[in-house]
C-alpha positions in Angstrom: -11.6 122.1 6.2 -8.7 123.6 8.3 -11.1 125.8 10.1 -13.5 122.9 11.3 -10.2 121.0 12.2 -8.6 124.6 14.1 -12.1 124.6 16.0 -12.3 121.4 17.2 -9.1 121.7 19.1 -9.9 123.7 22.3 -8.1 127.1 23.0 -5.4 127.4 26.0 -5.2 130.0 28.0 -1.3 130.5 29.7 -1.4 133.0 32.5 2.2 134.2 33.8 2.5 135.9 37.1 5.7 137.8 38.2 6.4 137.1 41.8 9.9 138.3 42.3 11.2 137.8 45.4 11.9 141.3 45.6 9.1 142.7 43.8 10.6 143.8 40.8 10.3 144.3 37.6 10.2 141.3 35.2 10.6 141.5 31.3 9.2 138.8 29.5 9.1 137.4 25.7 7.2 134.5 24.5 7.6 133.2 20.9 6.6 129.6 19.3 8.0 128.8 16.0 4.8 129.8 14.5 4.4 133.1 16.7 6.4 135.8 18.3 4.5 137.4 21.5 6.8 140.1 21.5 8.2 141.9 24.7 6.6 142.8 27.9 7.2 144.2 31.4 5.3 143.2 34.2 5.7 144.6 37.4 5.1 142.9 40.8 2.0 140.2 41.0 1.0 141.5 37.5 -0.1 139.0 34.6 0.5 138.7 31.3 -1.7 136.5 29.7 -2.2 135.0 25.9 -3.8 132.3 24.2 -3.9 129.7 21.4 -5.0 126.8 19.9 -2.9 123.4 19.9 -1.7 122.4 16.8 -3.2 119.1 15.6 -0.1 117.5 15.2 0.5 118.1 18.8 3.9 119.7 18.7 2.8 123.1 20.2 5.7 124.7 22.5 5.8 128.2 23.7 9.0 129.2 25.0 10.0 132.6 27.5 12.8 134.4 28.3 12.2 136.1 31.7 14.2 139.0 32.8 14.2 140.3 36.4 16.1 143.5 37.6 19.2 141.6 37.8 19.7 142.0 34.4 20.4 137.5 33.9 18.0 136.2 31.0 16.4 132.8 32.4 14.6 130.4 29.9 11.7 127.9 30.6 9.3 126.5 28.2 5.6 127.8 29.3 3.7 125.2 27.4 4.6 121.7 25.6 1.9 119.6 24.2 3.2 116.6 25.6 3.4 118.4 29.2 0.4 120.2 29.5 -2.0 119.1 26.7 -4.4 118.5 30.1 -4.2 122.1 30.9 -6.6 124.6 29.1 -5.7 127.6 32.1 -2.1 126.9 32.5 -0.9 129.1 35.4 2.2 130.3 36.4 4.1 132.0 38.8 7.8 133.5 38.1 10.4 133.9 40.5 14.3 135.0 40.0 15.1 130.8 41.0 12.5 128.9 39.5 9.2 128.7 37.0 6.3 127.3 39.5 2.8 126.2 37.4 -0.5 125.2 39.4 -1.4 121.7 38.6 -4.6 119.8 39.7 -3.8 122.3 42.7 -0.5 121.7 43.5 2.7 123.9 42.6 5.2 122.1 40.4 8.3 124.2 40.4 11.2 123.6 37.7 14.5 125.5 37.3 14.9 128.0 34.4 17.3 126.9 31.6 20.3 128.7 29.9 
């Protein structure tokens, strides 16, 4: 039964850009409270991309911690249910001041947390 259910939900697809203002590196970590993504470096306009499906109580997060050269660890929350249970190719773009995500074609920026 919990496969049927797990089907039925469709898969996301979160694509993360780094677009440092000063093209370098970034250092990235995803982890939900069901999965760790483990580290990653990215290096200018490279992506880093994974995928999942919703869970069906519709409390999925994804969190990041972004790193650029600077050395400051930045925090912003790449997917939230409630947020972005519209979006099944969530895209983002990752700057040293703010998280920006394409939605319905438009760029909605938000600052990074502590």
């Amino acid at each position: 039964m919990v496969n049927v259910c797990s089907s039925l939900r469709p898969r996301v697809w979160v694509e993360i850009f780094n677009k440092a203002n000063d093209h370098r590196d970034l250092t990235i970590h995803c982890w939900s409270k069901d999965d760790d993504l483990h580290f990653h470096v990215l290096k200018y306009d490279q992506m880093y991309q994974f995928t999942f499906r919703p869970n069906i109580w519709g409390t999925t997060k994804f969190h990041c911690d972004v790193v650029f050269g600077d050395g400051f660890r930045r925090r912003y929350m790449a997917y939230k249910f409630g947020r972005d249970k519209g979006c099944r190719h969530c895209v983002w773009h990752l700057n040293e001041n703010q998280a920006c995500k394409l939605s319905r074609g438009d760029w909605i920026c938000i600052d990074y947390t502590e």
